[in-house]
N, C-alpha and C positions, 0 to 999 in steps of 0.2 A: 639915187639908190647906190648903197655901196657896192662895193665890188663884191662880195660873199653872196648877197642877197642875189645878185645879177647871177648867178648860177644857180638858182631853182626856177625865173622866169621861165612859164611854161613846161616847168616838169611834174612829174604826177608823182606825187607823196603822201603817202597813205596816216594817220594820227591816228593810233588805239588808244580808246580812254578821252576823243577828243571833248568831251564835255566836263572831263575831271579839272581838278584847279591847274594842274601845269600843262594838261591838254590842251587847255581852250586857247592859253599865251603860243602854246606854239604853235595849232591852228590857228592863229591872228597873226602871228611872224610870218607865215609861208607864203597865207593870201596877201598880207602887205606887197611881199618879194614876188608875186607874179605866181605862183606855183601854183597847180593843179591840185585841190588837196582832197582828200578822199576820209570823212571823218569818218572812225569805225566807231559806232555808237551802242548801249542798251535799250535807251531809251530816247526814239528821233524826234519826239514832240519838244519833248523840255530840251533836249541837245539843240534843235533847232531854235528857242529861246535864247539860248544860251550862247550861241554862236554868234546869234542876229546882234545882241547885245554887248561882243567881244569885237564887234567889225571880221570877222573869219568868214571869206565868201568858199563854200564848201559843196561837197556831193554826199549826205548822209546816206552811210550804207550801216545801216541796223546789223545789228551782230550779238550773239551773246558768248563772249569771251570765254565763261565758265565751261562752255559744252567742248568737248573733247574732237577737235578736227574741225569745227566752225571757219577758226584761223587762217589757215591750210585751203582752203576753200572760196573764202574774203581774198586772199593775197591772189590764189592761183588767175577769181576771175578778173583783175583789176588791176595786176602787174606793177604794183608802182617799183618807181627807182630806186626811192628812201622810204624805209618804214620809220617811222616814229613810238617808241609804246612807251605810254606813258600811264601804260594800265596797270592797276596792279591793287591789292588788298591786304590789310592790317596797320594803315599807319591811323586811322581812327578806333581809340581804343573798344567802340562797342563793335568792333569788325576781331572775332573771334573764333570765328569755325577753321580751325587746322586743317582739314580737307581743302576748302575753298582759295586760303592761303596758300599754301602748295601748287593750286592748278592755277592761281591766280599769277603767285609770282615766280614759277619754277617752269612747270609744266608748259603753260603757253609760250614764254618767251623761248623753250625749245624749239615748240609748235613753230615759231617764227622764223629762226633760223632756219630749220630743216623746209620750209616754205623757200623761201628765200633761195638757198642753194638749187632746188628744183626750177626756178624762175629760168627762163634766155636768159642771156648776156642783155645789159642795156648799155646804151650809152652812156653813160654815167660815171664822172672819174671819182664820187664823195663815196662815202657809207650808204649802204644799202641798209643795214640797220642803225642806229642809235636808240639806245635803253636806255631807261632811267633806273641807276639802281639806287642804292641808298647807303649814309653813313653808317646806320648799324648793321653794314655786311663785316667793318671792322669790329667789332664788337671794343675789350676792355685791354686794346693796345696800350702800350708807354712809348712814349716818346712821340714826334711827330705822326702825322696820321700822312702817310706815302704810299702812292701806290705799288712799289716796287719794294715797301718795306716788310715785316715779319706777314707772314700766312694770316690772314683773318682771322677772329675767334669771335664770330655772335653767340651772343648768351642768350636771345630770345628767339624765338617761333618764326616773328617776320625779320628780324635779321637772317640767319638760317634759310628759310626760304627765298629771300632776295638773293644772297649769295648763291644760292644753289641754282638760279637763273642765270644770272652771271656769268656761273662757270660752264652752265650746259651753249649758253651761247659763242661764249671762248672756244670753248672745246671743238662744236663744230665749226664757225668762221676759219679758224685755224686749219681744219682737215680740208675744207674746202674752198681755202680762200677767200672769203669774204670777208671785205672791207667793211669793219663796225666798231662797235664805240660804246663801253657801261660807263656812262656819267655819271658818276656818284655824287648824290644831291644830299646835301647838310640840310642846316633849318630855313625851309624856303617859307616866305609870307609875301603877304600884297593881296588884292582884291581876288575875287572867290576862292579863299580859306573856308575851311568848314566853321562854322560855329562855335565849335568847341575850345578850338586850336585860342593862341595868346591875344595876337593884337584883335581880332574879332570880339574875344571878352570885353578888352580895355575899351574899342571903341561903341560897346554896348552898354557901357557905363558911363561912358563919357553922354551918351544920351537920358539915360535913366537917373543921372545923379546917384546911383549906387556905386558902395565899396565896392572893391576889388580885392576879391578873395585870393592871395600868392600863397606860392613855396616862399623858402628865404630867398632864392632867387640867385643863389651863387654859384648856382650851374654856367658853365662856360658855352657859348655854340657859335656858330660861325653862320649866323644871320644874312641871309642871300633874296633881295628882292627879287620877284618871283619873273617879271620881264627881263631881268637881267641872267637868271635862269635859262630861258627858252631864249634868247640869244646866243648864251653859251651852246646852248643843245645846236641850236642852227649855225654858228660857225663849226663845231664840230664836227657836222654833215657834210660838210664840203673841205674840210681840212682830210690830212695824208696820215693816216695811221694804220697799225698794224690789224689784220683779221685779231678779231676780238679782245683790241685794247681796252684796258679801265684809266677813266682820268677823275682827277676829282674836279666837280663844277661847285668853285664857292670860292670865297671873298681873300681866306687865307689868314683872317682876324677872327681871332676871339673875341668875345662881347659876350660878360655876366647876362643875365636872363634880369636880374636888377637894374642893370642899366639901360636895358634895351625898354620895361616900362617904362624907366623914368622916362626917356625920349620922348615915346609914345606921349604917358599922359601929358608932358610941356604942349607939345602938336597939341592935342587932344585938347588942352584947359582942365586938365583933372588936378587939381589938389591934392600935391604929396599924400598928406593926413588921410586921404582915400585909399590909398592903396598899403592894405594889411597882408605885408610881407609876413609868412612865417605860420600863416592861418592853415593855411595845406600841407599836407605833405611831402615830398617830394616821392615819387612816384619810384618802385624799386628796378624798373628796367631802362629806368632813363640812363645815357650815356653819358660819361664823365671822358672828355678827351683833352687831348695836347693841339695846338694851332695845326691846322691841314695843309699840306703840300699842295700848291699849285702850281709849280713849275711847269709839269707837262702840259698843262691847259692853255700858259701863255707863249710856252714853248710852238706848240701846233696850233694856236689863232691868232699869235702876238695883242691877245685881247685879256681882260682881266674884269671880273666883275665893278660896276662904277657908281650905284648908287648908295652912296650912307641913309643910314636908317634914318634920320628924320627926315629926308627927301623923299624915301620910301613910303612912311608913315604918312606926307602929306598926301603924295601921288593917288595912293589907297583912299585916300577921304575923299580927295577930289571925283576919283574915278567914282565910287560907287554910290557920290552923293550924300556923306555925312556932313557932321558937326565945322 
């Protein structure tokens, strides 16, 4: 075990959201590393599926995150050392209610904080929180995407909300010292993506022998296998940072959205002539950026995301039993 890992044996860390897609990897990280993990769930039937099938050996404690003070209540009776949230709503585009958004990605991760500060002291020298925020807290920067560079400007609803968790968690870590961490996650993929999301299309076609409906594909994104993700989040945890640092967690390469199917369908056996670039639209809140700053990331885990996408793309098949 490495040495990172060897600093959650036997500690008790709580995972919101642990049945979501970047949940479940890093409830599967924690229980690998020994840790006590405490999944906070909506739903413990299929979470329990879900986890059995991620290898994540867990305490499901049912919760329903949207209810105002639930939080607060979960942490107080369960104490853990590190939270994890990796909860949060609007990054599937039929998740659209503005209320729910707000309490989803602003509101609770308050709730968390201000939990958190109320907790004893533990033994515990890492992050007591680590969040997952998101690339579109920057919105339509120029130049390098840094976390120390110009102020954010989200243009959409769940950008905006995400940042606005962000900053309430800054805001109070900061006033009371607590040690945490907004990871700001790019385009994460790998086994349990939703449906909707890219390479789940490509590899539903690679089954079905149907085209593949694209954009032109010349979107830029900085493509992040989703275990190498919840690695990143887990060294984080145990790395020396300021109360309510942001770091960005991704690769630091760009990769067209056109070349990342090509990859895919080669993996895959899909037939260029399949894939009808140009047939969709390109969507008008998607994010046009410049390559992301990772400096601080490697900076404080001396670690860098490692897997290329067609390793990625195999891993996926492997793991969930495809083509």
């Amino acid at each position: 075990m490495s040495l990172y890992r060897a600093a959650y044996q036997g500690r008790r860390a709580m995972v919101l959201g642990a049945s979501g897609f970047i949940g479940r990897w890093i409830a599967r990280g924690l229980s690998q590393a020994g840790a006590e993990v405490v999944a906070a769930v909506r739903d413990p039937e299929g979470a329990a599926r879900i986890l059995e099938r991620w290898g994540a050996r867990s305490l499901i404690a049912p919760v329903d995150l949207a209810s105002p003070g639930t939080v607060r209540s979960l942490i107080a009776a369960h104490r853990p050392e590190i939270i994890f949230n990796a909860a949060g709503y609007g990054v599937d585009r039929s998740e659209r209610d503005d209320i729910l958004m707000d309490r989803l990605n602003h509101s609770l991760v308050e709730e968390i904080a201000m939990a958190v500060r109320d907790l004893p002291a533990a033994p515990w020298a890492g992050a007591r929180v680590v969040h997952c925020g998101s690339a579109l807290e920057y919105g339509r920067l120029d130049g390098d995407l840094a976390e120390d560079g110009p102020p954010p400007s989200p243009t959409d609803p769940y950008g905006r909300s995400k940042l606005a968790g962000s900053e309430a968690l800054r805001r109070i870590a900061w006033e009371a010292g607590i040690p945490s961490v907004t990871a700001r996650l790019f385009t994460v993929y790998g086994p349990g993506e939703h449906s909707t999301r890219l390479l789940p299309a490509i590899m539903s076609a690679a089954e079905t022998g149907a085209p593949v409906a694209l954009t032109t594909g010349m979107q830029l994104r900085d493509f992040t296998f989703v275990e190498d993700v919840a690695e990143g989040l887990l060294r984080l945890g145990v790395a020396v940072q300021c109360p309510g640092e942001t770091v960005n967690l991704a690769t630091g390469k760009l990769l067209s959205v056109r070349d990342f199917t090509k990859q895919a369908a080669h993996v895959l056996l899909i037939p260029e002539a399949r894939l009808q670039f140009g047939l969709v639209g390109t969507h008008i809140a998607e994010m046009q950026h410049k390559p992301v700053t990772v400096a601080r990331l490697q900076q404080l885990t001396g670690w860098s995301p490692v897997v290329p996408v067609e390793q990625g793309v195999r891993r996926t098949v492997a793991f969930q039993g495809g083509p």
